[in-house]
C-alpha positions in Angstrom: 100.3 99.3 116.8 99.6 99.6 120.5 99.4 96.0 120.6 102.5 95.5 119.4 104.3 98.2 121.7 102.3 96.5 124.5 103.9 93.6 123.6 107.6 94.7 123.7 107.1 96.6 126.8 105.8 93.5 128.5 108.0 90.7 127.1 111.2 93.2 127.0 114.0 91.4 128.6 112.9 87.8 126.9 112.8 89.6 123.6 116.4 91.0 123.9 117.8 88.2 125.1 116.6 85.9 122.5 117.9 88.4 120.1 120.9 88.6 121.5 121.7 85.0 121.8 120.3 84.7 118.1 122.5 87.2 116.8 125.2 85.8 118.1 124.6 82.0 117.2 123.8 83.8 113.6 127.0 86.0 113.8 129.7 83.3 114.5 128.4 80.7 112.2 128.9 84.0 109.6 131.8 84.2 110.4 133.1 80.8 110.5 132.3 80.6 106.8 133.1 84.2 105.6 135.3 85.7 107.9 138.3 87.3 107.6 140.3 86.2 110.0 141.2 83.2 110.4 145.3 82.6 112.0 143.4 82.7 115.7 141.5 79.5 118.2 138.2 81.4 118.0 136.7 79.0 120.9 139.3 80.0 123.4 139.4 83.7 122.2 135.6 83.8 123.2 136.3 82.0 126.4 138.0 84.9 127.2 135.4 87.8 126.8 132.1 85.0 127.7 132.9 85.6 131.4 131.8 88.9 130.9 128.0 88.6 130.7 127.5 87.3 134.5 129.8 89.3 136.3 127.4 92.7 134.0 124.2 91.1 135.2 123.5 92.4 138.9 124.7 96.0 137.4 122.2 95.8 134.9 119.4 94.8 136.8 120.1 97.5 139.4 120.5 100.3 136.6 117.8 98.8 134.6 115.8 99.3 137.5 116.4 102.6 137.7 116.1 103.5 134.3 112.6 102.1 134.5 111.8 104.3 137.6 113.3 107.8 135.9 110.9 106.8 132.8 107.9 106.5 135.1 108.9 110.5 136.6 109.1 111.6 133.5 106.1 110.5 132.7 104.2 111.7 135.6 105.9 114.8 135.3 106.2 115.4 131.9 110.2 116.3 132.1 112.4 116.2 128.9 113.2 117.9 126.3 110.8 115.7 124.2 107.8 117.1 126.9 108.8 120.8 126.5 108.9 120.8 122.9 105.6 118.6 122.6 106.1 116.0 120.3 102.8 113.7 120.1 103.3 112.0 117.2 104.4 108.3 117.7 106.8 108.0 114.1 108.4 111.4 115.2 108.8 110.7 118.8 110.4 107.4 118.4 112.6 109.2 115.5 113.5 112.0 117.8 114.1 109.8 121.3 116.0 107.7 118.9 118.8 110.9 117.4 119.2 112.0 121.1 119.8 108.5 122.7 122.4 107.7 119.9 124.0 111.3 119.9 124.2 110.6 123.8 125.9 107.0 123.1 128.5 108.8 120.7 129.5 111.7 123.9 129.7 109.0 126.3 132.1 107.1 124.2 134.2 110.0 123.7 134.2 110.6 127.1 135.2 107.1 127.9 138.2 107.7 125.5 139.5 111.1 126.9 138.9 110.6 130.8 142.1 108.7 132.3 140.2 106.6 134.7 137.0 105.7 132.4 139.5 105.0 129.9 141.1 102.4 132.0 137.8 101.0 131.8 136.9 100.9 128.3 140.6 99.4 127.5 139.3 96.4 128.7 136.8 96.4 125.5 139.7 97.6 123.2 142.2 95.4 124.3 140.9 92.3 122.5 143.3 90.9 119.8 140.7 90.1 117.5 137.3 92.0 116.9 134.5 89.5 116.2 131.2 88.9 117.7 132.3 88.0 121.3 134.0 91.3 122.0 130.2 92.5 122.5 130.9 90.8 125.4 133.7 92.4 126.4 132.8 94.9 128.7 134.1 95.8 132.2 131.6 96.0 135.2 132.3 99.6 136.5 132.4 100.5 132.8 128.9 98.6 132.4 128.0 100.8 135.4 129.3 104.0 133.8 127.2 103.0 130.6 124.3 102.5 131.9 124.2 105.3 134.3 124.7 107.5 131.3 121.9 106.2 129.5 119.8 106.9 132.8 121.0 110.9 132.4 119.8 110.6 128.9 116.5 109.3 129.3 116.1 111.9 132.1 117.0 114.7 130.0 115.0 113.5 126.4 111.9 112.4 128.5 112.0 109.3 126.2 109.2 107.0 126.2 109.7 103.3 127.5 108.7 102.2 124.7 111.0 104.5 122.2 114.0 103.3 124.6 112.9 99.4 124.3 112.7 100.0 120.3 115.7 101.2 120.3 117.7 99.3 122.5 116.4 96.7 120.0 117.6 97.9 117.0 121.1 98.5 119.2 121.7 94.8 119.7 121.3 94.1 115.8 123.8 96.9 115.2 125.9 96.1 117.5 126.5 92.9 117.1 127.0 93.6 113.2 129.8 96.1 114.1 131.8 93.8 115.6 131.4 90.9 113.6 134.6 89.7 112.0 133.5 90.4 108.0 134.0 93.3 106.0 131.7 94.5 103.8 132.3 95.5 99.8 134.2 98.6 99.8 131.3 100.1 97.7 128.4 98.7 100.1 130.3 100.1 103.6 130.8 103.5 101.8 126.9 103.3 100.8 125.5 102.0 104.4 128.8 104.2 106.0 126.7 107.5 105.1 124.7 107.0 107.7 125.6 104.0 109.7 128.3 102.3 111.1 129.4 99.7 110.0 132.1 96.5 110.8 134.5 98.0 108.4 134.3 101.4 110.5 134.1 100.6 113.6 137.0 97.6 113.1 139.2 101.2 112.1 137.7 102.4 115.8 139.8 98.8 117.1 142.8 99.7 115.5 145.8 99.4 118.0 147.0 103.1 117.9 145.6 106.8 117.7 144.5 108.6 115.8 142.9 105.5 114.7 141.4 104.6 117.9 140.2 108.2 118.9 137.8 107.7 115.8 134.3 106.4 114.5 133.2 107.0 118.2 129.0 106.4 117.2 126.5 103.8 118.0 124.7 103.2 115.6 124.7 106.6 113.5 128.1 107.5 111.8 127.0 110.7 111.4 127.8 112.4 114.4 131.4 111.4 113.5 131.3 112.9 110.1 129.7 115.9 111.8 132.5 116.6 114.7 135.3 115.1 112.5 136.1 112.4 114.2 135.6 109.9 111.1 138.3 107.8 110.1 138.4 105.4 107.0 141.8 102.6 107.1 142.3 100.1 104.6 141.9 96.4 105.9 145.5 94.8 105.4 146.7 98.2 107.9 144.3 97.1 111.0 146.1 95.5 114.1 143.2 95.2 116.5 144.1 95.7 120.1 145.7 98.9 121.9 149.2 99.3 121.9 150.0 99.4 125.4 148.2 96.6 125.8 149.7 94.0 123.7 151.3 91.7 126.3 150.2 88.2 127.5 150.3 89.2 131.3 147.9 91.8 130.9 145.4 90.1 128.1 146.5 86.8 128.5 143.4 85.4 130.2 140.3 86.7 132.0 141.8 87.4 135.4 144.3 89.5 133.9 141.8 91.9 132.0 139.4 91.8 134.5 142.5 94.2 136.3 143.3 96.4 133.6 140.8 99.2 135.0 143.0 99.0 138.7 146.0 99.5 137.2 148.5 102.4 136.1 147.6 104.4 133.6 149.1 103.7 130.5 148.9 106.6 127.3 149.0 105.5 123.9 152.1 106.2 121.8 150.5 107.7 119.5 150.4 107.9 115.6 153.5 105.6 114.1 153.9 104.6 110.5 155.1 100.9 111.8 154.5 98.1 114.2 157.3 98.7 116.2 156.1 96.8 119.5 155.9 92.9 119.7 153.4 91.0 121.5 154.1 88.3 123.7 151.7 85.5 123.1 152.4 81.8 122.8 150.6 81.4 119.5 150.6 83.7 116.3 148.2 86.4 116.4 146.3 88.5 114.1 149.3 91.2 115.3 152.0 89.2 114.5 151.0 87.8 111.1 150.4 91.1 109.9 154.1 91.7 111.2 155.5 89.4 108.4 153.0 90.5 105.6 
């Protein structure tokens, strides 16, 4: 077993990028055959949110950095909740780090959601048309910044092992990736795996284009926490307009230049709960929004 964690700690950032760029290969192909969407260009929709993984890189290396470094204090100085309450065993360490990272993940996304600024932020992830694999792309810089710093307070307060957080973090890519993919599972099998985890068919209710809808299904990888705090939300499939209502227009998702500026501009409020589509999108092809207009 040490051997093995050995292994991960060393070969960490290979490992996670192979799985990532495997997942994703796996994931589109997926959905090219199954999914359930199909009225969009998927290669220019993903030419959209691709950009996104070079301008994240120098933020990530500096945070990663210094998520490394608070692991090492810890250590050193035994700080963390995980130190004070003197958990030894590996199975229940990992298990513990593991339900405090991911209840971490679900307050930082709430907090993303009800701060006006960080919002601004995280509209740039919600604002895609269509959910599928390449919105795990889609992620700002300063909120990449924001995310990562806030897994630094985590792993500062838990004590988490490196190891525990590399596990994890590995097990986040998988899930991740299968959130967003653009397939739904059987009604019965998403309420079975839906217990515990989420899954595409929740967190595609977490894309829909208006509150309460959007202001729900807020975890990471758990779904619990939702169920916990009320914030779970179920929608049936033909009622999902992915997107966010004030962002519907071409001059503010139309390309990446235009989303990269979302963040920097006014702040724009949701208009809340409404029964019907009442707001038309102006893009020069159909869209997931507009056919569901005529159905």
């Amino acid at each position: 077993m040490n051997h093995f964690f050995n292994f991960i700690i060393k070969y960490n950032n290979e490992i996670q990028l192979l799985l990532f760029i495997g997942l994703i290969f796996f994931s589109w192909n997926v959905e090219n055959a199954l999914g359930i969407i199909t009225n969009y260009k998927k290669w220019k929709h993903a030419s959209k949110n691709v950009g996104f993984i070079f301008i994240n890189l120098p933020g990530q290396f500096i945070l990663g950095l210094l998520i490394i470094k608070t692991i090492h204090w810890t250590g050193v100085n035994h700080f963390g909740l995980l130190y004070y309450f003197k958990i030894h065993n590996s199975i229940l360490l990992f298990v513990c780090s593991f339900i405090m990272l991911d209840f971490g993940e679900y307050i930082y996304h709430i907090i993303m959601h009800k701060v006006k600024r960080l919002w601004m932020m995280h509209a740039v992830h919600h604002s895609d048309e269509v959910v599928d694999v390449s919105t795990t792309l889609r992620e700002h810089p300063l909120e990449n910044i924001v995310r990562l710093t806030f897994t630094l307070f985590w792993v500062l307060l838990s004590g988490t092992a490196f190891w525990a957080l590399i596990l994890r973090q590995i097990i986040q890519v998988f899930t991740t990736v299968f959130a967003h993919i653009n397939y739904r599972l059987s009604d019965k099998t998403a309420k079975i795996i839906g217990l515990i985890f989420i899954t595409p068919n929740l967190h595609q209710v977490h894309h829909h284009y208006m509150q309460p809808y959007t202001n729900s299904n807020y975890g990471d990888v758990l779904s619990i926490w939702d169920r916990i705090f009320g914030t779970f939300q179920e929608m049936p499939a033909e009622k999902i307009v992915s997107g966010v209502d004030v962002y519907m227009q071409k001059k503010d998702i139309g390309n990446f230049k235009s989303i990269l500026k979302i963040p920097f501009g006014k702040y724009r409020i949701s208009g809340g709960k409404q029964d019907k589509i009442t707001t038309m999108p102006n893009h020069d092809e159909p869209t997931l929004f507009e056919k569901k207009l005529s159905v």
